[in-house]
N, C-alpha and C positions, 0 to 999 in steps of 0.2 A: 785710919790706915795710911792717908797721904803722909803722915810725920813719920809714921816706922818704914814706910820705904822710902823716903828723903835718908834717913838715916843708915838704912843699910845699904844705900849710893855712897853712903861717905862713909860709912865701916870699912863696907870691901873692894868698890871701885876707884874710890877717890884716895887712897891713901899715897900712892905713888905718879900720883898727877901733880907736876910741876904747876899745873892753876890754883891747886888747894881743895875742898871739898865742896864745890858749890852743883847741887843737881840740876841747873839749867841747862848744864852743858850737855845733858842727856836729852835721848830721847828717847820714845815707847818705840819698841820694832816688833816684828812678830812673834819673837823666842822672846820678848822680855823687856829687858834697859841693854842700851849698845851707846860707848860712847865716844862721841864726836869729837872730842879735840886731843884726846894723848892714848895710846893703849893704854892700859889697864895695870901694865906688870915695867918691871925693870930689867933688866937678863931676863934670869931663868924663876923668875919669883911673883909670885901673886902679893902684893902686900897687905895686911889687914884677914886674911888667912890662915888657919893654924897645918902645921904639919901635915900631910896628906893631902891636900888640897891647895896648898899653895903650889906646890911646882909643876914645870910648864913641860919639860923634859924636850921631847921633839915640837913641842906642840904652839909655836912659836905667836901663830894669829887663833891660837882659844880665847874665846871670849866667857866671861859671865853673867850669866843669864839670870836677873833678879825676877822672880814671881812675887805677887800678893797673898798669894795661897796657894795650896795643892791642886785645889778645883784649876786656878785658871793657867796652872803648869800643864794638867792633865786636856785643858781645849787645844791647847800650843804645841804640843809635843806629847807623841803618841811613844813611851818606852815600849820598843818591840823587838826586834831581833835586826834590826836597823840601825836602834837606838835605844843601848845597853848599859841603864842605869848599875853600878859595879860596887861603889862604897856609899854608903847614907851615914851623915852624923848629925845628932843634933846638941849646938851651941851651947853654952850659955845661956844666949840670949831666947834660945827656946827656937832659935832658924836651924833649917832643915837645910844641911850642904849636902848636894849627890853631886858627885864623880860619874861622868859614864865615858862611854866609848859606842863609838858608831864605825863598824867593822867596813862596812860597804865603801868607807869615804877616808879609814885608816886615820881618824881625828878624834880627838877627847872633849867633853863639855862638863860645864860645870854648872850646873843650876842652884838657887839656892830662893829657900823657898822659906817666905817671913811666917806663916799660917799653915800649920797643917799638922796631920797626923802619919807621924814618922812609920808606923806599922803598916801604910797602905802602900809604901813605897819597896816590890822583892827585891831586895838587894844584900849584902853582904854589911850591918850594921857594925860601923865600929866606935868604939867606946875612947871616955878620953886617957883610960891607961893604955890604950893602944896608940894613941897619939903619941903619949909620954915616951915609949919603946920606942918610937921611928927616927931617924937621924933627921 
């Protein structure tokens, strides 16, 4: 499990880090992986992200939140009426991206989740001809 999320540090966080992809430069936090030497995005763009998911819109300091599974997304973060998981997709690679929103605090997050079962997550599933659609 250590090498698929080494890997998905350098998929989705590290693509826009002027250091290159090296996951040292992370560290575990509570919500996840948070990293310590560049944000994450360029402007308004997550890189290594597909459509819906990559942009930031207002949302200037979101961060992404890598889990090892659904289990230990679900110790860390309770989806509740606080925190409003809103679109779930899954990859390619078989990772689970949720989009939410947390109304109380008027900010967006992005968890993404290497293990799991996409059907345990209520949310608004979307598919990748619905990616295709979106500008």
């Amino acid at each position: 499990m250590k090498k698929e999320f080494e890997a998905a540090i350098k998929d989705y966080q590290c693509p826009g880090c002027i250091l290159g992809p090296y996951p040292d430069c992370f560290e575990k936090s509570d919500g996840g992986i948070g990293c310590t030497m560049a944000m994450p995005h360029i402007g308004k763009f997550f890189l290594g992200l597909p459509r819906g998911f990559c942009r930031l819109g207002q949302q200037r300091g979101m961060k992404i939140y890598i889990f090892e599974s659904l289990e230990q997304q679900q110790k860390q973060w309770e989806y509740d009426c606080f925190n409003v998981p809103v679109w779930k997709y899954k990859n390619e690679k078989g990772h689970i991206l949720i989009r939410g929103f947390m109304p109380r605090m008027n900010t967006g997050f992005l968890h993404i989740i290497i293990k799991g079962d996409i059907s345990k997550v209520a949310c608004l599933e979307i598919k990748d001809k619905d990616i295709k659609e979106m500008d």
